[in-house]
C-alpha positions as CSV (number, residue, x, y, z in Angstrom):
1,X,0.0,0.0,0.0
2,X,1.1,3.3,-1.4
3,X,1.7,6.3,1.2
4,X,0.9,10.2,-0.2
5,X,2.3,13.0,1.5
6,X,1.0,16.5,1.1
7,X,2.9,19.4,2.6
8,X,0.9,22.4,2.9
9,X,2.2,25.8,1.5
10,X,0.4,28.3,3.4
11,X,3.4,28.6,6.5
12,X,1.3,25.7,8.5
13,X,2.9,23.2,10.4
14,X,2.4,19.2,9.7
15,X,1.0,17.5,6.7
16,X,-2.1,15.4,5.4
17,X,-1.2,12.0,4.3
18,X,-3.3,10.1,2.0
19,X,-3.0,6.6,1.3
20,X,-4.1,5.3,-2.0
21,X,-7.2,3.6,-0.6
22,X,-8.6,6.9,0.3
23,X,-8.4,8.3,-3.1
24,X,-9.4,5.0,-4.6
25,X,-12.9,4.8,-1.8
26,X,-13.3,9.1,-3.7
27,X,-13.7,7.4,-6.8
28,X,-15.6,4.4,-6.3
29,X,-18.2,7.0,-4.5
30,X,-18.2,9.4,-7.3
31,X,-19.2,6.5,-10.1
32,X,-21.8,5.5,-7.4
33,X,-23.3,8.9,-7.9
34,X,-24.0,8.4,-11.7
35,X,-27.2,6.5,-13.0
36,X,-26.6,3.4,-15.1
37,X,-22.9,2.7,-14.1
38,X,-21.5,0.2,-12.1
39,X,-17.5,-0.3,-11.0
40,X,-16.0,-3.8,-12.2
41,X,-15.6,-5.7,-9.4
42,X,-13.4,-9.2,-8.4
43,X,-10.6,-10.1,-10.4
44,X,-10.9,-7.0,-13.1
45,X,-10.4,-4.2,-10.3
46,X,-12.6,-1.1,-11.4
47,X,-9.8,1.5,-10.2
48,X,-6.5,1.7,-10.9
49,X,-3.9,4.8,-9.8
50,X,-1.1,6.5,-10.8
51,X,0.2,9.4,-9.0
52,X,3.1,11.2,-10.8
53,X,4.5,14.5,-10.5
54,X,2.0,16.4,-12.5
55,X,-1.1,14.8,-11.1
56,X,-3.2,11.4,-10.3
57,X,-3.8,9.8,-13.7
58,X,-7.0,7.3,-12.9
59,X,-8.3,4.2,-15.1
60,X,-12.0,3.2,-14.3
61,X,-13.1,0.3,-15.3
62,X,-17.1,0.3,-15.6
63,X,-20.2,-1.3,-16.8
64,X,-23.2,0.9,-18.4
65,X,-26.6,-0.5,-17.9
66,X,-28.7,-1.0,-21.3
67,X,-30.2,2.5,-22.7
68,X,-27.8,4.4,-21.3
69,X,-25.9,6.8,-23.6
70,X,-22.3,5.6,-22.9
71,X,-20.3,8.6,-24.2
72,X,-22.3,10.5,-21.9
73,X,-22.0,8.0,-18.8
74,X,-18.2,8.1,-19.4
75,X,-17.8,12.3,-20.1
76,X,-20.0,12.1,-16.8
77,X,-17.4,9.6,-14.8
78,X,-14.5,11.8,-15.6
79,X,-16.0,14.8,-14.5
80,X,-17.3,14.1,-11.4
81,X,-14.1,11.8,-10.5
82,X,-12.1,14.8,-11.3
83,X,-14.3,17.2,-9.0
84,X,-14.7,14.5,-6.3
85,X,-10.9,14.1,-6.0
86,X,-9.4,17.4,-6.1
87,X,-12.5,19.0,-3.5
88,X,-11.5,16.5,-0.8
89,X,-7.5,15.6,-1.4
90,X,-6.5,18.8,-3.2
91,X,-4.7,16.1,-5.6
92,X,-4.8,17.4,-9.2
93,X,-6.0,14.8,-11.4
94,X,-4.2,14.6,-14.3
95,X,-6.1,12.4,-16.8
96,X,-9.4,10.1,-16.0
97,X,-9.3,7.0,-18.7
98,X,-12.8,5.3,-19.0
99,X,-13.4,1.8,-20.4
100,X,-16.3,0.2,-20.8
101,X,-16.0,-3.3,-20.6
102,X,-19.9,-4.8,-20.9
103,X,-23.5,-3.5,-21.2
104,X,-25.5,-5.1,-18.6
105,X,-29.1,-5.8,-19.8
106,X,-31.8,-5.0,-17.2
107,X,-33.1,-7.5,-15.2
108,X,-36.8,-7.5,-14.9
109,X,-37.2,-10.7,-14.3
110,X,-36.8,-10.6,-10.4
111,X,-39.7,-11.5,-8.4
């Protein structure tokens, strides 16, 4: 498990950590907030993070339920991932990749 360190520029004292769990939990609650999309989950992880020098580059790995416009579920992804992020860590998020791995088909037939 990775360890972040942010030293504040304002004269303060101390530092914020944030481990890469934290930012990873930011992003799995930001594609919870858009309808039709779901994070991959078990062996295909749905997050993966890079943090280099000019910014936190993210790859999401989602599904979009049927009759959802998927352009528009992934423009939505970014965005919000990269509002979500930099709000609570201050991080600046360099690039937000997107792939759409499935469709899912609704499922009506649950009793």
């Amino acid at each position: 498990m990775a360890l972040f360190k942010r030293v504040p520029t304002d004269g303060q004292k101390g530092k914020v950590s944030y481990n890469s769990g934290i930012v990873s939990g930011i992003i799995s609650l930001a594609v919870s907030e858009i309808d039709g999309v779901e994070l991959m989950q078990g062996k295909k992880r749905g997050i993966r993070l890079y943090f280099e020098k000019d910014g936190v580059y993210a790859n999401v790995s989602v599904k979009v339920d049927y009759g959802y416009n998927v352009p528009e579920a992934a423009f939505k992804i970014q965005q919000t991932v990269k509002h979500n992020v930099e709000a609570m860590t201050k991080y600046k998020v360099a690039k937000v990749n997107v792939y759409v791995v499935g469709v899912e088909a609704l499922d009506y037939s649950a009793d």
